[in-house]
C-alpha positions in Angstrom: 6.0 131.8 8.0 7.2 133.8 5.1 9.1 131.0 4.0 7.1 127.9 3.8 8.9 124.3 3.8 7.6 121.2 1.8 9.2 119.1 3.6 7.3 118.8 6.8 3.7 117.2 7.0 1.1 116.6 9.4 1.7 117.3 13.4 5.5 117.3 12.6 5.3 120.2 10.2 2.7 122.6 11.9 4.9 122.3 14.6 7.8 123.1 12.6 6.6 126.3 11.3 5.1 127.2 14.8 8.8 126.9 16.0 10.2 128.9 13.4 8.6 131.9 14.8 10.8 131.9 18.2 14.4 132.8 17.7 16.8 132.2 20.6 19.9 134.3 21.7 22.5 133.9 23.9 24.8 136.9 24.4 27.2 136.4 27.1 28.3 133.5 29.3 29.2 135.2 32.3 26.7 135.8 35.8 27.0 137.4 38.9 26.7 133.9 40.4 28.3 131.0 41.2 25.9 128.1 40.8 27.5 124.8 42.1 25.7 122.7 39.1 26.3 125.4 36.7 26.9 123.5 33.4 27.9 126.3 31.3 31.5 127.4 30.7 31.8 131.4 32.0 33.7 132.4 28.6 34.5 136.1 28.3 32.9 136.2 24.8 30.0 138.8 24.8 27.8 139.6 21.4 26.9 143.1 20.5 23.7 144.7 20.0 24.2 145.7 16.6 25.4 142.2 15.9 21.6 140.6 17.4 19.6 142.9 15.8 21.3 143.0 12.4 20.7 139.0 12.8 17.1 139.6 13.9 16.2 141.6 11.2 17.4 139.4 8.7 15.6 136.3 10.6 12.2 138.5 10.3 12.5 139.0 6.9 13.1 135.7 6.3 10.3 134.1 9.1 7.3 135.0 10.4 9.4 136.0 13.5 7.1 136.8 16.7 9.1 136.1 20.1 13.0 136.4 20.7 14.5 135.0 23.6 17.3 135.9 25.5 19.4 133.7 27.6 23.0 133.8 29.2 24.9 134.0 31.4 23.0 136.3 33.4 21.7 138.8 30.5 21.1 141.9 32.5 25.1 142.1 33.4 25.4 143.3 29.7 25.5 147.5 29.9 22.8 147.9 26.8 20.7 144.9 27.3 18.2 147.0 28.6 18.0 149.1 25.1 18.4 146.0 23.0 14.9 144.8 25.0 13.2 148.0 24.3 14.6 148.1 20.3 13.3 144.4 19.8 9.8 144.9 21.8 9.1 147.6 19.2 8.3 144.4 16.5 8.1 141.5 18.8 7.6 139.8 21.7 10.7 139.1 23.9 11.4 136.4 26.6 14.3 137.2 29.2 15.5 134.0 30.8 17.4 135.4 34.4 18.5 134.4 38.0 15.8 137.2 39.2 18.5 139.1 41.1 19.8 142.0 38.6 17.3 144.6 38.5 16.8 146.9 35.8 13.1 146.4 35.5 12.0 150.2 35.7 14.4 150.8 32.1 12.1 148.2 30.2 9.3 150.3 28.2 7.1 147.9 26.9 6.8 145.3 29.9 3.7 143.5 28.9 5.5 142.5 26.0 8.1 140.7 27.8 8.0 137.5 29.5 10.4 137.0 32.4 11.7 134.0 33.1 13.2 133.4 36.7 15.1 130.6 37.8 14.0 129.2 41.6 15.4 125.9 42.5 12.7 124.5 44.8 12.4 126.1 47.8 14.7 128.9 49.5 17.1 126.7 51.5 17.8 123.9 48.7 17.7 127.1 46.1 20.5 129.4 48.3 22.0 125.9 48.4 23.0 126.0 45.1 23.1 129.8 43.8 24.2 131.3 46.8 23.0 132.7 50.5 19.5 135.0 50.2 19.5 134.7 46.3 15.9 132.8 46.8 14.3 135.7 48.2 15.5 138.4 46.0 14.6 136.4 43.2 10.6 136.4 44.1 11.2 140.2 45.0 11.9 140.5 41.5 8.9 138.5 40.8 6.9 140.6 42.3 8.3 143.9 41.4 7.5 142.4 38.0 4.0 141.6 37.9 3.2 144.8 39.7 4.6 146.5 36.7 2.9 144.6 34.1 5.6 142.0 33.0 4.6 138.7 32.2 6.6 136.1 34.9 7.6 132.5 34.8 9.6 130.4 36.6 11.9 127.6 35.5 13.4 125.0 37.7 15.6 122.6 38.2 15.0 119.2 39.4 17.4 117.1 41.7 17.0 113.9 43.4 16.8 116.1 46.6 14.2 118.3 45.8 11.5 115.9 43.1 9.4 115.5 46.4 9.1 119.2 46.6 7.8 120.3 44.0 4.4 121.0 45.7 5.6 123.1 48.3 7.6 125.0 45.6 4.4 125.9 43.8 2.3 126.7 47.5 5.3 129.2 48.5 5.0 130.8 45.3 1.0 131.3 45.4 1.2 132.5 49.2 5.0 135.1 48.0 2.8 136.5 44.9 -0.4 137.7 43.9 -1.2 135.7 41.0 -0.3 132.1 39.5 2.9 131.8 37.9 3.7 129.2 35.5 6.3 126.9 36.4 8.4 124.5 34.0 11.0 122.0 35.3 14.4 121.3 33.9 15.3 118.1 35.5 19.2 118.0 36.0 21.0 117.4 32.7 22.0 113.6 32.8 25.6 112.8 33.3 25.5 111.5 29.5 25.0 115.5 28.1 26.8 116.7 31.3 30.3 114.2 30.4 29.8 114.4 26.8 28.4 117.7 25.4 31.1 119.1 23.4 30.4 123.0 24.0 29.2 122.7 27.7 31.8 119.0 29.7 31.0 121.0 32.7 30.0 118.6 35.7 29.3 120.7 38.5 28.7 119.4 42.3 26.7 116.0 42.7 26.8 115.6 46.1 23.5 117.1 47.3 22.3 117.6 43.7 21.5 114.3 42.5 19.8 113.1 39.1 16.6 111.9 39.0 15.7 108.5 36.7 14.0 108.5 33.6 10.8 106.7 35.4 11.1 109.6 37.6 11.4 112.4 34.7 8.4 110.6 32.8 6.2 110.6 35.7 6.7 114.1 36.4 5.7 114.7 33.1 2.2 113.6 33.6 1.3 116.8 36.0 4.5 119.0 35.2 5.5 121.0 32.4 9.0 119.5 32.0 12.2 120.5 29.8 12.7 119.1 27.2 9.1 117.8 26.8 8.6 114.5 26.2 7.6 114.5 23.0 10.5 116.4 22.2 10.5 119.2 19.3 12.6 122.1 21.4 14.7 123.0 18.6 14.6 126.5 17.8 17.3 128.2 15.9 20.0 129.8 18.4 22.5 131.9 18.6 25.3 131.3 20.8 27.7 133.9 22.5 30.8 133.2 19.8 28.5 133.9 17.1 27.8 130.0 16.1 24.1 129.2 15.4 23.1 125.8 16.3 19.3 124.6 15.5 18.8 124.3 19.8 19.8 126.6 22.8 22.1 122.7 24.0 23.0 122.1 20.4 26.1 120.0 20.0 27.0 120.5 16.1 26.9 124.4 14.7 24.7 125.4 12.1 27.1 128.1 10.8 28.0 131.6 11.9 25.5 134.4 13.2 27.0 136.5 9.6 25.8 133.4 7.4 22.6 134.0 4.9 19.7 133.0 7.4 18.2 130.7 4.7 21.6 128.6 4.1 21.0 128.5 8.4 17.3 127.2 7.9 17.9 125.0 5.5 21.2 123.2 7.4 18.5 122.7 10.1 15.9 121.4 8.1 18.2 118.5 7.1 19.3 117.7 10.3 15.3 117.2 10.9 15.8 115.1 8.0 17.8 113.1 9.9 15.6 112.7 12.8 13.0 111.4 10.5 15.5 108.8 9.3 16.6 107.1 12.3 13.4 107.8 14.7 10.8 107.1 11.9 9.1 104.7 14.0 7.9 107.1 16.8 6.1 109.8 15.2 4.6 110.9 18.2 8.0 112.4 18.8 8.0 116.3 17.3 11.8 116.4 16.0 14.5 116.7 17.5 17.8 118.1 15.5 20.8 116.2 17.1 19.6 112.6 16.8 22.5 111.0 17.8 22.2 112.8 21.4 18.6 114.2 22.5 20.3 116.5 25.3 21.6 112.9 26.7 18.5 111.0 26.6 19.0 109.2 23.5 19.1 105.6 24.9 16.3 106.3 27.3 14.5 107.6 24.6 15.4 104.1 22.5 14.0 102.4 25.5 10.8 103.8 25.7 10.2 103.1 22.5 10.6 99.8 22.5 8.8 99.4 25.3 5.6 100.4 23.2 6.3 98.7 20.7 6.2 94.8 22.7 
């Protein structure tokens, strides 16, 4: 980083400054879909290229910037995403978190320095189940359109009670659809105690054939599954949200300040709520940080459980 902080040591701080380097935006709320446990609120508020970059620049001079990602909403709805993608990839890497069924692929100059990120939700029937009649499919034609020109591919997805045992035939589907292994993380279902309680998001969604899967469940997954958030934690990143309000992670419930504040003032209001962290979770440092201590994306009191499970 250009801007080294003191106040990290050990583990905790290399993986501080290795965070520092990714910067996360959202620009818009809206999608082209209609996702029945959609928990974000489809505001109209959009941010403007000159407004992202202007706050990117002043991040990189600040950091030792190297990937941006972008998240909505669905980000390729936005008329100029495409030549925001190609400005940013001219200084860094970029990560494009989508539902896989906008296409503007052939625009993108530089693909092998983006990573796309394409939401499939198990396997096609459970996956249409939730975002809508044939979507499954076009999402892995995307995939493929992708890899054959040279992007780098992903796929997140969400777990359910309903589809946890499925997994497996998630990942063989993929392997037999594309021609090379594709990463997969999994997002189990936000817990009714972020989903009830998050101050931004309070959007439920459907919960009838889209259950939530236990925290036995979610750690045990964890153990041959890349999950989200990791267990150990430390998935804060600064981001920027569609209304301009930086928070210090993408499901942030208390705002750092505004996107026009000085980017140090920003890093240093994070920093102290990592303070924090390390003043009420000072027992468990195999835990990388987290900077809403009072709420871990809902998992706070599992998290206390754990805990003091090891420590009996």
């Amino acid at each position: 980083m250009k801007k080294q902080s003191g106040k990290f040591v050990g583990e905790f701080g290399e993986h501080y400054r290795e965070v520092m380097r990714h910067l996360y935006i959202s620009p818009l709320e809206a999608c082209n879909l209609a996702c029945k446990i959609c928990y974000t609120k489809k505001t109209g508020e959009r941010l403007s290229n000159a407004q992202m970059i202007d706050f990117i620049d002043r991040y990189g001079q600040m950091v030792d910037l190297q990937t941006v990602t972008f998240c909505g909403g669905e980000v390729f709805l936005l008329a100029d995403f495409v030549a925001l993608v190609n400005r940013v990839t001219e200084k860094y890497l970029v990560q494009v978190i989508t539902n896989g069924t906008v296409d503007k692929l052939e625009e993108i100059r530089r693909p092998n320095s983006v990573n796309l990120i394409v939401s499939l939700d198990g396997v096609p029937k459970y996956h249409d189940r939730n975002r809508g009649k044939g979507n499954w499919q076009k999402s892995v034609e995307f995939l493929k359109k992708a890899q054959r020109r040279g992007f780098h591919t992903e796929v997140f997805s969400i777990v359910t009670e309903e589809n946890l045992e499925k997994v497996d035939e998630l990942e063989m589907l993929l392997k037999q659809k594309l021609k090379m292994d594709v990463p997969v993380t999994y997002h189990p279902r936000k817990p009714m105690t972020y989903l009830k309680h998050h101050p931004a998001s309070n959007v439920v969604g459907a919960v009838k054939g889209f259950g939530f899967i236990n925290n036995e469940e979610r750690l045990e997954l964890a153990k041959t599954r890349k999950i989200f958030p990791p267990p150990t934690l430390g998935c804060y990143q600064v981001s920027v949200m569609s209304d301009g309000k930086v928070y210090g992670c993408c499901e942030g419930i208390r705002p750092l300040g505004m996107m026009e504040d000085d980017v140090e003032v920003l890093v240093g209001k994070l920093e102290e709520r990592l303070g924090e962290w390390q003043k009420l979770w000072s027992k468990y440092p195999q835990l990388l940080g987290c900077v809403e201590p009072g709420f871990v994306c809902g998992y706070k009191s599992d998290y206390e459980l754990e805990n003091s499970a090891r420590e009996k």
